[in-house]
C-alpha positions as CSV (number, residue, x, y, z in Angstrom):
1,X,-13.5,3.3,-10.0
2,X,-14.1,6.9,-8.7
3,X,-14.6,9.9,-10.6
4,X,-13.8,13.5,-9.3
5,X,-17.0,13.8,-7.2
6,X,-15.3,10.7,-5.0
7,X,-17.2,10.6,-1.9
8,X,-15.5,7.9,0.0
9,X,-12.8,5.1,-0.7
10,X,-12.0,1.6,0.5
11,X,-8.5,0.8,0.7
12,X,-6.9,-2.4,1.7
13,X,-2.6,-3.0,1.5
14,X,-1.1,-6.4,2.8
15,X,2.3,-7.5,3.0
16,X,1.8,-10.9,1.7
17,X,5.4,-12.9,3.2
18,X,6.4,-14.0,-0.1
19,X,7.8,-17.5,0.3
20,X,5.4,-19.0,2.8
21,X,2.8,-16.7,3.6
22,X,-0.9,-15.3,2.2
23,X,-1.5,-16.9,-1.0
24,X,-3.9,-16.0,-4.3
25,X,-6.8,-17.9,-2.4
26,X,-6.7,-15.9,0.9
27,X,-6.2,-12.4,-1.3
28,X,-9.0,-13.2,-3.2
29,X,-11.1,-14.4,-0.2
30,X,-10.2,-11.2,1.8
31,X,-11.4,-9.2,-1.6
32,X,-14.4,-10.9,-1.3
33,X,-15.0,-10.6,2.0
34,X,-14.2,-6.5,2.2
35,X,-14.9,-5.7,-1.4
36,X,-11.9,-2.8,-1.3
37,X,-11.8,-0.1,-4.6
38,X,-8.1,-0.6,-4.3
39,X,-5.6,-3.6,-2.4
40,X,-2.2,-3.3,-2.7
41,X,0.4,-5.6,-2.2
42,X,3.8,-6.1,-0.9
43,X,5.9,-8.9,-1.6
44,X,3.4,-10.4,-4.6
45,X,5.0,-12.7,-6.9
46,X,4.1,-13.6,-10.5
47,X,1.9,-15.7,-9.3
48,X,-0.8,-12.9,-8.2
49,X,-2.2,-12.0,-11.2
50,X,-4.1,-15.3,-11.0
51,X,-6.8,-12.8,-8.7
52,X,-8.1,-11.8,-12.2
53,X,-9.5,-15.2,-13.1
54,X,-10.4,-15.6,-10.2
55,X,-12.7,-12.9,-9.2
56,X,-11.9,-10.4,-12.3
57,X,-10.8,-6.9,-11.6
58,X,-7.5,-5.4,-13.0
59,X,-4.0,-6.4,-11.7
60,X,-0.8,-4.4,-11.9
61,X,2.7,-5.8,-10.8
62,X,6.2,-4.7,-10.7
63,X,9.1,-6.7,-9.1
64,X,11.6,-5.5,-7.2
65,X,14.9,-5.4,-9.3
66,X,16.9,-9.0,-8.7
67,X,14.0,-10.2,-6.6
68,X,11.1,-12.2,-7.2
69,X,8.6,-10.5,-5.5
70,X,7.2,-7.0,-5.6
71,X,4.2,-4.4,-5.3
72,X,1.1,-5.3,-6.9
73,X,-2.8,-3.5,-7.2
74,X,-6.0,-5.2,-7.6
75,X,-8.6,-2.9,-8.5
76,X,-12.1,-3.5,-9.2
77,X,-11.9,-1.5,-12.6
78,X,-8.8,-0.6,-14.8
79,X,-7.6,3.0,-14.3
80,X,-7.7,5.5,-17.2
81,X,-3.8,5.0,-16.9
82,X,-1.7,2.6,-16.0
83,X,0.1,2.3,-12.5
84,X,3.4,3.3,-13.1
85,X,6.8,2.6,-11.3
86,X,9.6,4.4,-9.6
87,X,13.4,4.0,-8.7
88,X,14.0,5.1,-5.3
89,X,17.6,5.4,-4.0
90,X,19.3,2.3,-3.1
91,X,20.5,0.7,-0.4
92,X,23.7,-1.7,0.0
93,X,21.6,-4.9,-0.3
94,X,18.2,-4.1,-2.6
95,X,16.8,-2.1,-5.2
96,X,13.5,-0.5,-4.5
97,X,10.9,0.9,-6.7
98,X,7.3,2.2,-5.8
99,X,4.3,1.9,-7.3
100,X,2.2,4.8,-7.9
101,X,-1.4,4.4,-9.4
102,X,-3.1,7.7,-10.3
103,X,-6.9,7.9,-9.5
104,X,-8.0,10.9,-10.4
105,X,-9.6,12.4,-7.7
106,X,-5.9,11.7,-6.0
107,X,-2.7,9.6,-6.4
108,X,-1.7,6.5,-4.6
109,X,1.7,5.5,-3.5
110,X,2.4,1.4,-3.2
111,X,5.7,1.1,-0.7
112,X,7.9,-1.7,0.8
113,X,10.8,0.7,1.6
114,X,14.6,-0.2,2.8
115,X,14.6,-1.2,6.7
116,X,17.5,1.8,7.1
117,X,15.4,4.3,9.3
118,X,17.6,7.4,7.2
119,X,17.1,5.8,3.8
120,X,13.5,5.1,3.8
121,X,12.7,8.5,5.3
122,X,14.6,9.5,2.0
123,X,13.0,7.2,-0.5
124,X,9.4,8.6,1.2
125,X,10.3,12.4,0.4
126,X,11.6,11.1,-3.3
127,X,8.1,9.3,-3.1
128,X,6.3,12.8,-2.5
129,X,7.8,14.6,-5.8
130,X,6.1,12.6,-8.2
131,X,2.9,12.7,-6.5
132,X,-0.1,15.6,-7.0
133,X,-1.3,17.5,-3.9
134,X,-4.2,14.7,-2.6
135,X,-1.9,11.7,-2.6
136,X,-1.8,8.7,-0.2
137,X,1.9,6.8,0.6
138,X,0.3,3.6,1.9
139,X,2.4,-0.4,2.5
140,X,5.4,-1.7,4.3
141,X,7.6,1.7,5.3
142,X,10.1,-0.4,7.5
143,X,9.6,2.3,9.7
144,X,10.5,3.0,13.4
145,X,9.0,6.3,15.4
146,X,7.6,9.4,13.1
147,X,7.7,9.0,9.6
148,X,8.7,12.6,9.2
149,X,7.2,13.2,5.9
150,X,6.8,17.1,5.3
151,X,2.6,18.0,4.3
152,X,1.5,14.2,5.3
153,X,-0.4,12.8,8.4
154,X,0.1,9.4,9.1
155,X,-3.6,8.2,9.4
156,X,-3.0,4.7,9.2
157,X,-4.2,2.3,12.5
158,X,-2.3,2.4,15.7
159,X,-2.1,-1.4,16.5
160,X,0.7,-3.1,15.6
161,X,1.0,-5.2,12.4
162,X,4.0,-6.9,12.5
163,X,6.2,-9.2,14.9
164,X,10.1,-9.2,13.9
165,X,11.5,-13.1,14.5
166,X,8.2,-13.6,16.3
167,X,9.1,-11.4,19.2
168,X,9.9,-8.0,18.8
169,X,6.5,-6.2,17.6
170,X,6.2,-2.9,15.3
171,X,3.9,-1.0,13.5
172,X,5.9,-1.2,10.2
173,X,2.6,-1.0,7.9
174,X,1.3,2.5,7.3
175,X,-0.7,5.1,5.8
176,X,0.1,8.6,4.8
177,X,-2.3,11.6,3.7
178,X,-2.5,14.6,1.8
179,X,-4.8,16.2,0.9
180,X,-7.6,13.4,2.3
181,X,-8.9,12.6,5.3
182,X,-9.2,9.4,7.1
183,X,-12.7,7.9,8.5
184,X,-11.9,4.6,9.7
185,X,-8.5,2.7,10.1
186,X,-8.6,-1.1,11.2
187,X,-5.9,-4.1,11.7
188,X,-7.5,-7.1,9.6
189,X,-6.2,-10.7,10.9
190,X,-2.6,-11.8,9.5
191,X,-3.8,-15.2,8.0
192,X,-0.3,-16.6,6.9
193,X,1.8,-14.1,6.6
194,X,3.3,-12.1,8.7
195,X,2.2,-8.5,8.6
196,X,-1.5,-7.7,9.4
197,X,-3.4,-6.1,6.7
198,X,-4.6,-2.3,7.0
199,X,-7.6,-1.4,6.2
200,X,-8.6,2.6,5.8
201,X,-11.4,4.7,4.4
202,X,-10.6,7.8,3.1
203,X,-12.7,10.6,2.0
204,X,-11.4,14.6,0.1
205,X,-10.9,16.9,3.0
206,X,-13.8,19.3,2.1
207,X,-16.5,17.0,2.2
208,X,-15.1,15.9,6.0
209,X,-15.4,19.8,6.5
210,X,-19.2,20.3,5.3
């Protein structure tokens, strides 16, 4: 993993569909195939921290409260500490947590937020006050228009990356910045789920300056 002097970073988050979509063998293929320093998953069950034996690395996971799926990091390397998990305020039908994974050099934000477009503009700004100044909110926001997030640039790519009931398309996957800078943004293909995979590269703001 990356140390202060971090020059650039490789960054991959998928929402996996968690009854019939991407499974352990097309994560760890896709891991393979763009060697990220950190994927993070939405919707991961149990079953994910299979990735370990299969191509090593560290895995963290925590579910959704009542649900069996949840956000989940592979990393390459375990962090100096833990990721760690918080509540964010509820909606009517589910509990939400994120997952937030500090790095060092920054912090890093793993999100499947509530589909109301108030409450998860409200669970993104209770997001923001556990997280340093160079922070990145990154996963499914289940969010609709500008993500109105006070100090953070959505960086993330423009395409879209997800088709409601196979019709309606959106750009629900995201990336915010603080702090960083964004050098490359990309839509991966959606194997068997049914959000595309992001894919950014981010890098501090001074060294994009010099």
């Amino acid at each position: 993993m990356h140390d202060g002097t971090m020059a650039c970073m490789k960054l991959i988050s998928w929402n996996l569909l968690h009854r019939n979509g991407a499974d352990v063998a097309e994560v760890a293929d896709l891991i393979a195939a763009q060697r990220p320093d950190l994927f993070l998953m939405q919707e991961a069950t149990a079953s994910f921290a299979d990735l370990v034996n299969r191509i090593g690395g560290a895995f963290s996971r925590v579910a959704l409260p009542g649900r069996v799926h949840g956000l989940a990091m592979w990393m390459p390397h375990a962090t100096a500490a833990p990721p760690v998990a918080h509540p964010l305020p509820a909606g009517a039908l589910v509990l939400r947590v994120c997952q937030i994974v500090d790095l060092g050099p920054f912090a890093v934000a793993n999100v499947h937020l509530s589909h109301g477009q108030v409450l998860n503009r409200r669970q993104m700004r209770s997001i923001a006050l556990h997280l340093p100044h160079a922070a990145v909110v990154i996963g499914d926001t289940n969010m609709v228009g500008p993500t109105l997030l006070p100090g953070f640039h959505d960086v993330g790519p423009r395409e879209l990356t997800h088709r409601m009931s196979r019709m309606l398309p959106l750009r629900l996957d995201r990336c915010l910045v603080r702090g960083l800078a964004c050098t490359e943004a990309a839509v991966l293909p959606r194997g068997k789920s049914d959000h595309h995979p992001i894919m950014l590269r981010l890098e501090p703001v001074l060294k994009i300056r010099q």
